[in-house]
C-alpha positions as CSV (number, residue, x, y, z in Angstrom):
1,X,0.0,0.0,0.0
2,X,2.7,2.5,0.5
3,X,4.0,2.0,-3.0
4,X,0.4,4.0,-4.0
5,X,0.2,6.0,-0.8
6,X,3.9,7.8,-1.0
7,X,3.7,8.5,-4.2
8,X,0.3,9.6,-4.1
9,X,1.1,12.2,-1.6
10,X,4.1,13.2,-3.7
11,X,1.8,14.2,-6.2
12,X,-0.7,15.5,-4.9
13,X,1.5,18.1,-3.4
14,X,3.0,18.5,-7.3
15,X,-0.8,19.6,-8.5
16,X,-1.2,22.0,-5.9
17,X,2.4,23.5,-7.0
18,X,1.4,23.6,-10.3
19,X,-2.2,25.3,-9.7
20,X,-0.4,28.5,-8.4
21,X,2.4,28.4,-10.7
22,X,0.3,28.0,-13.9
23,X,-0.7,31.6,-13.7
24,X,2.3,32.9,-12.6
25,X,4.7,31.3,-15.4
26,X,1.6,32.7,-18.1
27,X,1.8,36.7,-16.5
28,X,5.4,35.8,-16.7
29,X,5.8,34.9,-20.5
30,X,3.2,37.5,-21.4
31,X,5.2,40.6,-19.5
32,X,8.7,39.5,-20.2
33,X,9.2,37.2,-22.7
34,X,9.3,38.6,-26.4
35,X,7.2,36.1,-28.4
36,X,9.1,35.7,-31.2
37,X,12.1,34.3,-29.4
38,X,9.9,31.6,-27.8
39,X,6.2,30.6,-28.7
40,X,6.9,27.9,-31.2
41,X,8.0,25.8,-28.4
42,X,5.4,27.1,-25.8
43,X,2.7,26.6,-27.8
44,X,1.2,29.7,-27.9
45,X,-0.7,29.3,-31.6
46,X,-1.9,32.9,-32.0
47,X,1.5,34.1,-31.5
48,X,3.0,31.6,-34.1
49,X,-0.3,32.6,-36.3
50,X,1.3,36.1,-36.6
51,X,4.7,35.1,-36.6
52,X,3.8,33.2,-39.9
53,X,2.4,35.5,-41.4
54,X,4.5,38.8,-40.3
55,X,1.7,40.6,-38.5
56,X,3.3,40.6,-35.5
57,X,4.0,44.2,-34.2
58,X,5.7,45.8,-31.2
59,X,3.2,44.3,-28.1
60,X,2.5,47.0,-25.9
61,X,2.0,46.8,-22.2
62,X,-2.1,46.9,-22.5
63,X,-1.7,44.6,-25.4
64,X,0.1,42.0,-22.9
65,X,-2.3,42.2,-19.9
66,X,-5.0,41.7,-22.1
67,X,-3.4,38.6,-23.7
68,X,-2.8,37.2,-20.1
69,X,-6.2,37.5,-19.6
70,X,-7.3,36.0,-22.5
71,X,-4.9,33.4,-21.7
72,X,-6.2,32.8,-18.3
73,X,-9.8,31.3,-20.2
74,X,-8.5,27.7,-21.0
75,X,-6.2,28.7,-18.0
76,X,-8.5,28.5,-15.4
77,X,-9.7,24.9,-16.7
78,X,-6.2,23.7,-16.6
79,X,-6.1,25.3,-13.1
80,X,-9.2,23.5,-12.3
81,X,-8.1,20.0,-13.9
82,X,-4.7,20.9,-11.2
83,X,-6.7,21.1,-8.4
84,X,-9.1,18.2,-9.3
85,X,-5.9,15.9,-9.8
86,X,-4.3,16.9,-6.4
87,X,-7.7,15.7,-4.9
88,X,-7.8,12.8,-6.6
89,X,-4.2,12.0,-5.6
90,X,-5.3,12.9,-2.1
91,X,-8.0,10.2,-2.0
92,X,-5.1,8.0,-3.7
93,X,-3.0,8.8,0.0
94,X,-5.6,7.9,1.9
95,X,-6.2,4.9,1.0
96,X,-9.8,5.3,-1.5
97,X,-9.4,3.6,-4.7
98,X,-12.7,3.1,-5.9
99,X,-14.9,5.6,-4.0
100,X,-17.8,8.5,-5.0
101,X,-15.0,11.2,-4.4
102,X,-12.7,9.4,-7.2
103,X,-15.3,8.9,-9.7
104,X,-16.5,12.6,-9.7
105,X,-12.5,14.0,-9.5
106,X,-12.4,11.3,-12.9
107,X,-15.5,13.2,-14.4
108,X,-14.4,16.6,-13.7
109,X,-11.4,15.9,-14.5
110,X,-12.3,14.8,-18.0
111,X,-15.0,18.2,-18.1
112,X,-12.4,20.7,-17.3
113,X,-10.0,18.9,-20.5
114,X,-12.8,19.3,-22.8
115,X,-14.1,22.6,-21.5
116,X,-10.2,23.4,-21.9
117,X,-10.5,22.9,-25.5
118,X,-13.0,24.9,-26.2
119,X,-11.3,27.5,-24.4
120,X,-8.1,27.6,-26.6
121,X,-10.1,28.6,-29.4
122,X,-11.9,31.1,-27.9
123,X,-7.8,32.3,-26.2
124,X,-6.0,32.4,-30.0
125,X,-9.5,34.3,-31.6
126,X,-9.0,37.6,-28.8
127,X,-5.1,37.3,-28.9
128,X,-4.9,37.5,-32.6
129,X,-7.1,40.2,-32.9
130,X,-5.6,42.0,-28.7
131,X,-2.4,41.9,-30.8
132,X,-3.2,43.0,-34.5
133,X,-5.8,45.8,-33.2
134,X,-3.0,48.6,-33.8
135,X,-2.9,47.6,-37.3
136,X,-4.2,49.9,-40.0
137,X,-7.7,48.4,-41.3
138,X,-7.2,45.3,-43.5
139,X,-4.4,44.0,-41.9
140,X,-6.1,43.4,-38.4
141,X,-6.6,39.4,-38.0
142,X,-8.2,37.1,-36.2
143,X,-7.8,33.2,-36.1
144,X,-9.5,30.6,-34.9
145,X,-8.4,27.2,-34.7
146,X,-8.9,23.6,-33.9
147,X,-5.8,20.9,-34.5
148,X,-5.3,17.7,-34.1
149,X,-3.8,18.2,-30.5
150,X,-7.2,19.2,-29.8
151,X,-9.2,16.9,-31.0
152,X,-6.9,14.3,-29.1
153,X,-7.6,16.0,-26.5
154,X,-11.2,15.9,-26.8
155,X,-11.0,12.3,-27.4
156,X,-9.5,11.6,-24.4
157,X,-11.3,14.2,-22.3
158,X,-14.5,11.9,-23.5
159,X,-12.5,8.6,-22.9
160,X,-12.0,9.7,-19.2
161,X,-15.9,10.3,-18.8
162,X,-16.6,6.3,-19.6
163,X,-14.1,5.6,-17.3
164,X,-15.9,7.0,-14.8
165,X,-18.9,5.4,-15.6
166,X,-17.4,2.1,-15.8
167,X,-15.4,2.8,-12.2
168,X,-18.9,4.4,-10.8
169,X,-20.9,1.1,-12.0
170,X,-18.1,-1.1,-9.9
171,X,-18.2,1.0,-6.8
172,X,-22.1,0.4,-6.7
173,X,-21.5,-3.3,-7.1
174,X,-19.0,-3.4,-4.4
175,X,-21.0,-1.6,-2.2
176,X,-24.5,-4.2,-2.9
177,X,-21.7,-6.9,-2.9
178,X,-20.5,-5.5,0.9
179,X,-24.3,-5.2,2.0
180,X,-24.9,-9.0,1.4
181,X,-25.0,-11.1,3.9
């Protein structure tokens, strides 16, 4: 049992880390960073949208505030799938495997992915346009996208909500199975 419950604890303790950090590394990269130097390889599509196409002007500081914010949409449900996980690894250190509290964390778990996706769409639309908005008519853009990452994402986000129907159906017949006598 301690092979699950150490481990458990361990991360448990990560997910909480990484629920206050998330914002703070995204206000970071918004206010220092310069995006050119770095958003192919931190994924920030509109960014690489404008880099592509040579729209991308001077960012002023408005322009980056606003584009944390918007960043913060899909944000918030990765903040949320965090916190969710660091329950669920919680139950895992306490010993509750197969319990209510494990198969909601599972379905919100698999909500906030999906609800995430969503939200990246709705985060590359408002920084495309937060950071084109100086540009003389006709040359202001805005981009909306869904990729394959996405749509994996999606997939599994929907995989993760059987799951939990399939762990939710065993916990009710462990619980009529521990009820007969």
């Amino acid at each position: 049992m301690d092979n699950i419950t150490k481990p458990s604890k361990r991360f448990a303790v990560l997910f909480r880390v990484l629920f206050f950090i998330h914002p703070v590394l995204l206000l970071v990269f918004w206010m220092y960073i310069y995006p050119t130097d770095s958003s192919g390889w931190l994924g920030f599509r509109a960014l690489n949208v404008l880099s592509e196409s040579g729209a991308l002007p001077d960012i002023d500081l408005w322009q980056r505030l606003a584009c944390f914010g918007a960043a913060l949409l899909p944000g918030a449900a990765i903040m949320y799938v965090y916190l969710v996980l660091s329950r669920l690894f919680t139950l895992y250190a306490h010993g509750v495997f197969f319990g209510k509290g494990n198969v909601s964390c599972y379905r919100a778990i698999a909500y906030g992915l999906i609800a995430q996706q969503f939200l990246f769409m709705a985060e590359e639309a408002l920084q495309t346009l937060l950071l084109t908005i100086r540009n003389p008519e006709g040359e202001r853009l805005i981009s909306v996208g869904f990729d394959d990452a996405n749509v994996s994402l999606l997939i599994v986000g929907l995989m993760i909500i059987l799951i939990s129907r399939i762990m939710d159906e065993g916990r009710k017949i462990q619980e009529e199975q521990s009820l007969t006598v």
